[in-house]
ROLO-423262 format. One record per residue (C-alpha): x, y, z; residue number from 1. Coordinates in steps of 0.5 Angstrom, whole numbers, plus 2048, in hexadecimal, padded with zeros to 3 digits. Example, Ala and Ser with C-alpha at 12.3 -4.5 7.8 and 13.67 -1.06 7.14 Angstrom:
# ROLO-423262
<site X="819" Y="7F7" Z="810" nr="1"/>
<site X="81B" Y="7FE" Z="80E" nr="2"/>
This chain:
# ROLO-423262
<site X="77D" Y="75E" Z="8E4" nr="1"/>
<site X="781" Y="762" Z="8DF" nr="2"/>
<site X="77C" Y="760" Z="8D9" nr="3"/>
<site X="776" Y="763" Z="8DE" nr="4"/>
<site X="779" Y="76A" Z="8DF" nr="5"/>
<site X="77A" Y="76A" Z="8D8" nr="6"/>
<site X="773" Y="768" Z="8D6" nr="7"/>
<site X="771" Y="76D" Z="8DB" nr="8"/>
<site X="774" Y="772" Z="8D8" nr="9"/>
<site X="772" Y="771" Z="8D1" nr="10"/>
<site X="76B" Y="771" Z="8D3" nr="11"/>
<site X="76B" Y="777" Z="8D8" nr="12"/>
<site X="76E" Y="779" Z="8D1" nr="13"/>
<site X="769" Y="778" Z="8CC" nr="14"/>
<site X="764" Y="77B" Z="8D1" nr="15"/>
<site X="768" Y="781" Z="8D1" nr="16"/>
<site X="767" Y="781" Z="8CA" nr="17"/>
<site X="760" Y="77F" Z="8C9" nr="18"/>
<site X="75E" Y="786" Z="8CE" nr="19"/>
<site X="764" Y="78A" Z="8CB" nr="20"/>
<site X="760" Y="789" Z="8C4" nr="21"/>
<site X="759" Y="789" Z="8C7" nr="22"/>
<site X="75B" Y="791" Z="8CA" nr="23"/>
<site X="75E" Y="792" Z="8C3" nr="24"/>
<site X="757" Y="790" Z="8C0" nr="25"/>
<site X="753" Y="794" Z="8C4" nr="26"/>
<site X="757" Y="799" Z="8C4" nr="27"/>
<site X="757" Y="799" Z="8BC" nr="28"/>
<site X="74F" Y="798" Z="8BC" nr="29"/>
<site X="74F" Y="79E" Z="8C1" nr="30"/>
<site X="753" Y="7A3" Z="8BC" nr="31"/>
<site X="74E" Y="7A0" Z="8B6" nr="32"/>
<site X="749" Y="7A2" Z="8BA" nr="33"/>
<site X="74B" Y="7A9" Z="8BB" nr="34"/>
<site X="74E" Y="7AA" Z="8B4" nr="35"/>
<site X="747" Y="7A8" Z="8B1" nr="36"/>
<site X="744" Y="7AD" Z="8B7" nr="37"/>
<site X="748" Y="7B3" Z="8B5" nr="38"/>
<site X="747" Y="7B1" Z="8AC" nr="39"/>
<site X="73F" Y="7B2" Z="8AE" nr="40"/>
<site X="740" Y="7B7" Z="8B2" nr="41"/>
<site X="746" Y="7BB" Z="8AC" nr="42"/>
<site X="740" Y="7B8" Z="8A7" nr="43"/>
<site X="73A" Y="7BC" Z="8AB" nr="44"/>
<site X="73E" Y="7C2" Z="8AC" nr="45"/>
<site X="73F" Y="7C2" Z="8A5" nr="46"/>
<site X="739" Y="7C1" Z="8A2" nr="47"/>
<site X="736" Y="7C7" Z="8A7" nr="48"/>
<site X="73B" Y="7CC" Z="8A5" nr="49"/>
<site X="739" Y="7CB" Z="89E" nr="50"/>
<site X="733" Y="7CB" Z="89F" nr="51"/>
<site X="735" Y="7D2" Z="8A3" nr="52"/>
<site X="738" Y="7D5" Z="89C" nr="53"/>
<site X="733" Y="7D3" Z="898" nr="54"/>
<site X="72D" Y="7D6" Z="89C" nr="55"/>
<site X="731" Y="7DC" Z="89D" nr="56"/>
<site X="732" Y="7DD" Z="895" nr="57"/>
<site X="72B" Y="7DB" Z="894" nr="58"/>
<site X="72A" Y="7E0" Z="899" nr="59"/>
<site X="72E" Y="7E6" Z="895" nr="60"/>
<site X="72C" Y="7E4" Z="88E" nr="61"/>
<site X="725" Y="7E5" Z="890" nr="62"/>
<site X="724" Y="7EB" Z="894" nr="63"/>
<site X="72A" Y="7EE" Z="88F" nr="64"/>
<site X="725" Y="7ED" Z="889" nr="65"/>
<site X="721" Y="7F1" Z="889" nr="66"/>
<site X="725" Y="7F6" Z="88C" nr="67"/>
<site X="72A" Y="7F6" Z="886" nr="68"/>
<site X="724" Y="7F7" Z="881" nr="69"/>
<site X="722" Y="7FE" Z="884" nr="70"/>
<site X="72A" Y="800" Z="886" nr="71"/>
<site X="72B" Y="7FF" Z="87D" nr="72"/>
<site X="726" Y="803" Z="87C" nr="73"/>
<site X="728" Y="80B" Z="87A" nr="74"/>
<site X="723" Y="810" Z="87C" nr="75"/>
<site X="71E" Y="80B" Z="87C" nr="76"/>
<site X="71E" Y="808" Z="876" nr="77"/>
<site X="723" Y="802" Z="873" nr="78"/>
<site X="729" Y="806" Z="86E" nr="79"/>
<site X="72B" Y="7FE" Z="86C" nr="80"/>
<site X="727" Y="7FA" Z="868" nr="81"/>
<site X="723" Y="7F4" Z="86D" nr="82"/>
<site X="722" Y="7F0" Z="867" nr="83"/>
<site X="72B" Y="7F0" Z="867" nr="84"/>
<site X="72C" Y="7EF" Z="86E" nr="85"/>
<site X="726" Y="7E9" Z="86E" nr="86"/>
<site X="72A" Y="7E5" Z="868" nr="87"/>
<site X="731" Y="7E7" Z="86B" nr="88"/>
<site X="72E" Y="7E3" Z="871" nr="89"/>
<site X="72C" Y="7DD" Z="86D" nr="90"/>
<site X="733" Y="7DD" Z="86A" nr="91"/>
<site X="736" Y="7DD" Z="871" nr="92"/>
<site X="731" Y="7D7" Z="874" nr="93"/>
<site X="732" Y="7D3" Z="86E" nr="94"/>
<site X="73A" Y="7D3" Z="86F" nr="95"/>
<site X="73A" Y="7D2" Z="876" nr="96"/>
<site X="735" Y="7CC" Z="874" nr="97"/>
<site X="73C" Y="7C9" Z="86F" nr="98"/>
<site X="740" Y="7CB" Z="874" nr="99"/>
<site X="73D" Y="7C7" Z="879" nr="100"/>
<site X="73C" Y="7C1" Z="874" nr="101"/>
<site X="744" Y="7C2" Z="872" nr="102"/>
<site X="745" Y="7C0" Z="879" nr="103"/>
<site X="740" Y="7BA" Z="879" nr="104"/>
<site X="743" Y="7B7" Z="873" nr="105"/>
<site X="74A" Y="7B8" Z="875" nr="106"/>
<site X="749" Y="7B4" Z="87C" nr="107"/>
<site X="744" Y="7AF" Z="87A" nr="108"/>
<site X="744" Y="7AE" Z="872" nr="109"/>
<site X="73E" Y="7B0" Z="86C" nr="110"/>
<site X="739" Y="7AC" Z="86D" nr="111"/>
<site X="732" Y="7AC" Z="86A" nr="112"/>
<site X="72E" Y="7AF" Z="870" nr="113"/>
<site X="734" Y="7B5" Z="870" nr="114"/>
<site X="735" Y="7B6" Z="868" nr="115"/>
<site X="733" Y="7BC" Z="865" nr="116"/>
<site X="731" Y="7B9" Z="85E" nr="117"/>
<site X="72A" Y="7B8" Z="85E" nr="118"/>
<site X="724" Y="7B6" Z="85A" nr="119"/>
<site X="71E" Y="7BB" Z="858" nr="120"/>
<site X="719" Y="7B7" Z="85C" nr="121"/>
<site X="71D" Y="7B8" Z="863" nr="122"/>
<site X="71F" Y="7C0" Z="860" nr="123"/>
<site X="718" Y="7C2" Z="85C" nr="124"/>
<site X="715" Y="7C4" Z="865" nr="125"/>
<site X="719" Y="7C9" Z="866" nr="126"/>
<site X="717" Y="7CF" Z="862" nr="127"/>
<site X="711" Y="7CF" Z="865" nr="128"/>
<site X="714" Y="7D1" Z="86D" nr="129"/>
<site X="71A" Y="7D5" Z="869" nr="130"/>
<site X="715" Y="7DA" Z="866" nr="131"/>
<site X="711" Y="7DA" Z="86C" nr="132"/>
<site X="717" Y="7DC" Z="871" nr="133"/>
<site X="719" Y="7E2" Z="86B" nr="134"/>
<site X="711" Y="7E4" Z="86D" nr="135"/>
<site X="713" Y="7E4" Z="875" nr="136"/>
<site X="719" Y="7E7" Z="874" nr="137"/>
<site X="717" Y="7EC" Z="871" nr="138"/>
<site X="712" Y="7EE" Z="874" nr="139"/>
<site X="717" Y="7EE" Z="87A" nr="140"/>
<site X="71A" Y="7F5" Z="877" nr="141"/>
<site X="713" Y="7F8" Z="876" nr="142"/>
<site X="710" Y="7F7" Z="87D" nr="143"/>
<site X="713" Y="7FC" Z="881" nr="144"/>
<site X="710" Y="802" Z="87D" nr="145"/>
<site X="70B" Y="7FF" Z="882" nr="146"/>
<site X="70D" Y="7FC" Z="888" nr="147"/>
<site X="714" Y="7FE" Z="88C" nr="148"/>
<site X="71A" Y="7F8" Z="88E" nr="149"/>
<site X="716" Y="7F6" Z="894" nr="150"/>
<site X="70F" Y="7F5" Z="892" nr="151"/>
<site X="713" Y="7F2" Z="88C" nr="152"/>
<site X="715" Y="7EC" Z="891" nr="153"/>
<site X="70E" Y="7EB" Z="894" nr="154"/>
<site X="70A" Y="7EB" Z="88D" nr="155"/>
<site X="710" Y="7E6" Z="88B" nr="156"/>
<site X="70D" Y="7E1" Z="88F" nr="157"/>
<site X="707" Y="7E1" Z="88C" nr="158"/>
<site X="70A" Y="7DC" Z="887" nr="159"/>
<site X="708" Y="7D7" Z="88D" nr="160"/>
<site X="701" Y="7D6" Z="88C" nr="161"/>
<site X="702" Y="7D6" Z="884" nr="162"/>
<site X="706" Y="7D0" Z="885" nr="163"/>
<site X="703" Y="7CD" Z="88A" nr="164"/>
<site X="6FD" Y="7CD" Z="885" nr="165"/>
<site X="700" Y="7CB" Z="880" nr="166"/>
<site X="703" Y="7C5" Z="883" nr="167"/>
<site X="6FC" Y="7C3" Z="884" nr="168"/>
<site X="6F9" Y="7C4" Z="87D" nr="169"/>
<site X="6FF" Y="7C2" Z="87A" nr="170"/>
<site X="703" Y="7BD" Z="87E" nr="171"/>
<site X="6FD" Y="7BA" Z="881" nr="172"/>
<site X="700" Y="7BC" Z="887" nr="173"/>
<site X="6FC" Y="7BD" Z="88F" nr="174"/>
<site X="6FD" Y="7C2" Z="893" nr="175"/>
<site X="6FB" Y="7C2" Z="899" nr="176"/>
<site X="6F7" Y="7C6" Z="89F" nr="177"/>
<site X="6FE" Y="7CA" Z="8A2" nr="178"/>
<site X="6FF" Y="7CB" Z="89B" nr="179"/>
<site X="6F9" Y="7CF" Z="899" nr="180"/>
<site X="6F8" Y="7D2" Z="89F" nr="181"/>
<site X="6FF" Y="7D5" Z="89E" nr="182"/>
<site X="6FD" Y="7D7" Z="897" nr="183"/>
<site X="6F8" Y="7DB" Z="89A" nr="184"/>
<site X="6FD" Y="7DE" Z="89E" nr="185"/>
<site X="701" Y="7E0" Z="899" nr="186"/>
<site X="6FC" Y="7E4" Z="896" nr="187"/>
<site X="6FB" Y="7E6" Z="89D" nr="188"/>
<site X="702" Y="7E9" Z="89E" nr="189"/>
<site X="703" Y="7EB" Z="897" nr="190"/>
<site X="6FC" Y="7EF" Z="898" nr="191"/>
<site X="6FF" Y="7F2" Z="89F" nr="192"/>
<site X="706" Y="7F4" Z="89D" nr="193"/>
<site X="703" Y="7F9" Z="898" nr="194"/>
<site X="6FE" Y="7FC" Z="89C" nr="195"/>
<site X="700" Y="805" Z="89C" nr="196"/>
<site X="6FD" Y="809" Z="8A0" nr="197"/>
<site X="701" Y="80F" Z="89E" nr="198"/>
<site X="6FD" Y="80F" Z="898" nr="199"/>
<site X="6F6" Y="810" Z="894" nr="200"/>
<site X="6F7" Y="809" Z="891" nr="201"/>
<site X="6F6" Y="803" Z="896" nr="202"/>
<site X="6FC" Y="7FF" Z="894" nr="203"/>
<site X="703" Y="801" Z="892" nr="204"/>
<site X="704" Y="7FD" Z="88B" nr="205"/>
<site X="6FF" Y="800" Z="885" nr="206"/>
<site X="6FA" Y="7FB" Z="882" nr="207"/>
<site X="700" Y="7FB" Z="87C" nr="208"/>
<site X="704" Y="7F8" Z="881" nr="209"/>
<site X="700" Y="7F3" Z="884" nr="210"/>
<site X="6FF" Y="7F0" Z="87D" nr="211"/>
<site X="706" Y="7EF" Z="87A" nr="212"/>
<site X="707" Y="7EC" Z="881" nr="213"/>
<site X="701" Y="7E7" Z="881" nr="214"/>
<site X="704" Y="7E7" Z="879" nr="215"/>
<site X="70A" Y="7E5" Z="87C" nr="216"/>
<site X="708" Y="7E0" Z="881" nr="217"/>
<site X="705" Y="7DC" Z="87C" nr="218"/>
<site X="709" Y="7DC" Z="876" nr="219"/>
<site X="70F" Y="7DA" Z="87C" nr="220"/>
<site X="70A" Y="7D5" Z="87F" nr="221"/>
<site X="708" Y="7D1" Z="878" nr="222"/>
<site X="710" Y="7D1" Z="875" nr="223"/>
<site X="713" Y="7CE" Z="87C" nr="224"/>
<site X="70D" Y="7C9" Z="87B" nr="225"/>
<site X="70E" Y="7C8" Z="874" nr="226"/>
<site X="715" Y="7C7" Z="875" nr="227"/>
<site X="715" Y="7C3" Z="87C" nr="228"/>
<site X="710" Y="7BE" Z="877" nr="229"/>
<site X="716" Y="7BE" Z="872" nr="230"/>
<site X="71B" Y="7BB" Z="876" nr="231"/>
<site X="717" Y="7B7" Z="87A" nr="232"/>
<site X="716" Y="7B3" Z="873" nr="233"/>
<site X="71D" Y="7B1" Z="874" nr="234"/>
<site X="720" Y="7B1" Z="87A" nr="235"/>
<site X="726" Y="7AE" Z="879" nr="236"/>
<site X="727" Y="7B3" Z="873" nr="237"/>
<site X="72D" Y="7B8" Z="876" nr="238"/>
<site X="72A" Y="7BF" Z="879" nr="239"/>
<site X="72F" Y="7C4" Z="876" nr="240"/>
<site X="72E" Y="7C0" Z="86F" nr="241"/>
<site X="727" Y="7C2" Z="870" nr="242"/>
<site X="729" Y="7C9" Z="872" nr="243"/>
<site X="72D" Y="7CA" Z="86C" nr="244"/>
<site X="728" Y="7C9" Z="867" nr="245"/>
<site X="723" Y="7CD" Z="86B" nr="246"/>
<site X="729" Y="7D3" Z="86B" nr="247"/>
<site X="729" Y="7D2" Z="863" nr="248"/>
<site X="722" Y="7D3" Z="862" nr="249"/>
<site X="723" Y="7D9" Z="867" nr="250"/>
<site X="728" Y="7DC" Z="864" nr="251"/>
<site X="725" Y="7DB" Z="85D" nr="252"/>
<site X="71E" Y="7DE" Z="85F" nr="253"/>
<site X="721" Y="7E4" Z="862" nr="254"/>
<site X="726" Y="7E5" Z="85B" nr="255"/>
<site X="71F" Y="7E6" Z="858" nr="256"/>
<site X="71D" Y="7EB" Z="85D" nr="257"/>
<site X="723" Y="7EF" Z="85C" nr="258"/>
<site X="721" Y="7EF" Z="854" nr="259"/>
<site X="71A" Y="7F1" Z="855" nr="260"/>
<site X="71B" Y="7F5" Z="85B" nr="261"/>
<site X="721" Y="7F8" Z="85B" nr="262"/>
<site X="724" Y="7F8" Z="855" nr="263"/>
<site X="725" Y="7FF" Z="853" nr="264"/>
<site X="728" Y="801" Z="85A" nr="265"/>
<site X="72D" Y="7FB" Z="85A" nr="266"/>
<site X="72F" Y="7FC" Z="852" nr="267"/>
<site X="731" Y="804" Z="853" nr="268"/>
<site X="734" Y="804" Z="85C" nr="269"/>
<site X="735" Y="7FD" Z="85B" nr="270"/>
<site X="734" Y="7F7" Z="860" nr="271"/>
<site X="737" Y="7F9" Z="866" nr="272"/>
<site X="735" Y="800" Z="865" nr="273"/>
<site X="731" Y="803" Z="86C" nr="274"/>
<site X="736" Y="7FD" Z="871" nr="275"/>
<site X="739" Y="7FF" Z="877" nr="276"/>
<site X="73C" Y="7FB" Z="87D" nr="277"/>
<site X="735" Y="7FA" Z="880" nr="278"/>
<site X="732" Y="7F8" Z="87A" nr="279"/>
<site X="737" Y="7F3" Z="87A" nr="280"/>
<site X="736" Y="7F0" Z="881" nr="281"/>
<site X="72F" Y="7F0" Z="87F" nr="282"/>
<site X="730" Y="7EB" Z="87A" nr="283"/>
<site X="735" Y="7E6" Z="87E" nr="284"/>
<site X="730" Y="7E7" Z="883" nr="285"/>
<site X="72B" Y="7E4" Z="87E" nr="286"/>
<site X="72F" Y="7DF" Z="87B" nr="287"/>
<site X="732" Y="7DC" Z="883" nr="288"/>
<site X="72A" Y="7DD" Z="886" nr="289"/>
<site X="729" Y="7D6" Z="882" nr="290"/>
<site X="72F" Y="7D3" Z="884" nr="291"/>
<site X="72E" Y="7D4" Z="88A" nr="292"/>
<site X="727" Y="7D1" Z="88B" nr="293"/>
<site X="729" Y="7CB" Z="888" nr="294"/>
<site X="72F" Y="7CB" Z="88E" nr="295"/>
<site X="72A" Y="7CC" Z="893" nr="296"/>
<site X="726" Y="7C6" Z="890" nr="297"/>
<site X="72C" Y="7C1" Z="88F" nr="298"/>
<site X="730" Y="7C3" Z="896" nr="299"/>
<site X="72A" Y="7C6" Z="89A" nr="300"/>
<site X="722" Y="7C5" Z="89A" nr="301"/>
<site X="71C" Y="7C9" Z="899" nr="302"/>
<site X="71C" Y="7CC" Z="8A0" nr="303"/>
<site X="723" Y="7D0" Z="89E" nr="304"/>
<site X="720" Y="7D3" Z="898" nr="305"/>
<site X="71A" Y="7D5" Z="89D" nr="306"/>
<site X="71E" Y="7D9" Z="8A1" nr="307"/>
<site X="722" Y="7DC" Z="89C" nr="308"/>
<site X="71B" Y="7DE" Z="899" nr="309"/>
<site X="719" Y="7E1" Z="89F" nr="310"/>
<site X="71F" Y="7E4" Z="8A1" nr="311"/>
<site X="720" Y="7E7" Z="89A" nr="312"/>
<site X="719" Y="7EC" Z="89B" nr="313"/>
<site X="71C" Y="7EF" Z="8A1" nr="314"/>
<site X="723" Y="7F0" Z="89F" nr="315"/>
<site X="721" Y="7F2" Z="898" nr="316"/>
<site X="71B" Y="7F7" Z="89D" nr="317"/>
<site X="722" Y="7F9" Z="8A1" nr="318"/>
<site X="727" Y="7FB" Z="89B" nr="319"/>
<site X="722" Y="800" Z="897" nr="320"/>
<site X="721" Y="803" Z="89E" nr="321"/>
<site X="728" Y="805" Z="89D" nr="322"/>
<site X="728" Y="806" Z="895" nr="323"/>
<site X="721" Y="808" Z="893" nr="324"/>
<site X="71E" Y="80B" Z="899" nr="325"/>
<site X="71A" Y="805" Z="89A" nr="326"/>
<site X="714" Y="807" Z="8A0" nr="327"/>
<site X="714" Y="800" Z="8A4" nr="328"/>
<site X="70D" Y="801" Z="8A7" nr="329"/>
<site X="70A" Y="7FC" Z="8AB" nr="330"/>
<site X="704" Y="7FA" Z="8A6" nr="331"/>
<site X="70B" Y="7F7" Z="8A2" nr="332"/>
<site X="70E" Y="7F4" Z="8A8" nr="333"/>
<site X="708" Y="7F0" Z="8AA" nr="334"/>
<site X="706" Y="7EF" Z="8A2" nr="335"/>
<site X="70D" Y="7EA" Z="8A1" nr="336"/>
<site X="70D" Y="7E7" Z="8A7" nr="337"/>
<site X="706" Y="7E4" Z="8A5" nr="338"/>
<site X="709" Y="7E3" Z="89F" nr="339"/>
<site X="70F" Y="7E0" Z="8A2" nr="340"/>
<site X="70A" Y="7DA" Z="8A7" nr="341"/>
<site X="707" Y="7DA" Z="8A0" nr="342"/>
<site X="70D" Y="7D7" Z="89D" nr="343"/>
<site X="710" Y="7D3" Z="8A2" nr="344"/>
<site X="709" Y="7D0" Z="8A3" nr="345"/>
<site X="709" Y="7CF" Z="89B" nr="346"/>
<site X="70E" Y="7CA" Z="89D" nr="347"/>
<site X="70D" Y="7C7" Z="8A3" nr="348"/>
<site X="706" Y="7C5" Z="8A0" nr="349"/>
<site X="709" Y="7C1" Z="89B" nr="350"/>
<site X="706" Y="7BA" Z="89B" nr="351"/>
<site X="70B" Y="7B5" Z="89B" nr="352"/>
């Protein structure tokens, strides 16, 4: 009887045992889920927040540009050399290109895909966009003899329709129905927001204008091409060694601007003659504007830099209100609004 009592015992034990652990198990099973619950959740938090940060940067930086550009000038003409502040915007680029690959050397080590020695087969393609972006620059500074900030931003985008046509023609790249329909749009709305009707002329922006924009256009579309086909040669190649050695480039074409253009102005007032504190938010815009696009594009997608392009017009519109006398009529509201569907329809017809 006594042994019995005790085998009873015993196993009452292991059956408290057994259930004990099962509850343990559960319990623990429950906290992994949770756990794993509340890292998805920090994780989407996280990855929405910086998407937050990158878009309103992108935002800023591009409806300050223009902005900045006109705010340098001194009535109405640039006291600074341009050709100065287009190489000390290089400059700047090309040493947060190092910096970045600082870090990447530090963290992972110098490979062959994220070392800057290179062979002259790999280097010898990037002169050709290096000098048509000194072009583009430069012209960026004229144009607004012509045209004001906002109409600047809507004239921009024409740069869609050069670059989607020279994806066709170079890439062998299709585009499809939503697309052309957008680029007609586009120029639809670029048309639109030009439209004065306080004026004998027709449109805001003088046939000058309306060149150096289409200039523009195609000189930035055939060098983001030209420079897209570059790095898709080699893809596994780092992207700010690429950078780098397109900044080089950049920053050598735009010293021979400075020799040919602005010599004597720079030997006899020296570099930095004509600079103010605008000038120089103008050049960090400049040089931040690229590393912005490149965050949207790693920590974002194309939808983000879509709105930013579309909110970019109207706060740029809103800001030369207050700065410039800017008149927001309805022709220009309703011009970059089409111009904004036409852009957001660019994207979205994208064929996959």
């Amino acid at each position: 009887m006594e042994y019995r009592k005790i085998k009873d015992e015993d196993d009452h034990d292991v059956a408290s045992d057994i259930e004990s652990l099962k509850g343990k198990s559960h319990t623990v099973a429950s906290s992994n889920i949770a756990m794993a619950t509340l890292g998805v959740g920090s994780s989407e938090r996280i990855n929405w927040k910086r998407k937050g940060v990158v878009t309103c940067a992108l935002t800023i930086l591009t409806s300050s540009q223009a902005i900045l550009i006109v705010w340098s000038k001194r009535a109405g003409k640039y006291e600074y050399s341009v050709t100065t502040a287009n190489f000390l915007v290089e400059t700047l680029k090309c040493a947060l290109s190092l910096l970045a690959l600082t870090r990447i050397w530090k963290n992972e080590g110098v490979t062959d895909d994220n070392r800057l020695s290179t062979t002259y087969d790999e280097v010898k393609v990037f002169p050709i966009p290096a000098a048509l972006y000194l072009f583009k620059n430069l012209l960026q500074y004229y144009i607004f003899a012509y045209v004001d900030a906002p109409g600047y931003q809507i004239l921009k985008n024409l740069n869609i329709i050069s670059t989607g046509v020279l994806y066709r023609i170079i890439l062998k790249k299709k585009l499809s129905e939503i697309q052309w329909a957008g680029f007609i749009l586009l120029c639809c709305g670029c048309t639109t927001a030009q439209l004065n009707s306080n004026s004998d002329r027709v449109l805001q922006t003088s046939l000058p204008g309306w060149t150096m924009a289409i200039v523009m256009a195609l000189l930035s579309g055939f060098a983001g091409v030209y420079t897209e086909a570059i790095i898709k040669k080699r893809p596994s190649r780092n992207i700010n060694v690429q950078n780098f050695w397109l900044y080089v480039f950049g920053m050598a074409f735009n010293a021979v601007a400075i020799v040919i253009q602005d010599f004597d102005a720079v030997a006899n007032k020296g570099f930095f003659h004509g600079y103010s504190f605008i000038t120089v938010l103008m050049i960090l815009n400049h040089a931040l504007s690229g590393i912005a696009v490149s965050m949207v594009m790693k920590y974002a997608d194309n939808i983000v830099k879509v709105y930013s392009t579309s909110v970019a017009m109207l706060l740029t519109a809103v800001v030369s209100v207050f700065l410039f006398n800017f008149h927001l009529s309805l022709a220009f509201f309703l011009g970059s609004t089409v111009v904004s569907v036409s852009v957001y329809l660019h994207s979205a017809g994208k064929l996959r």
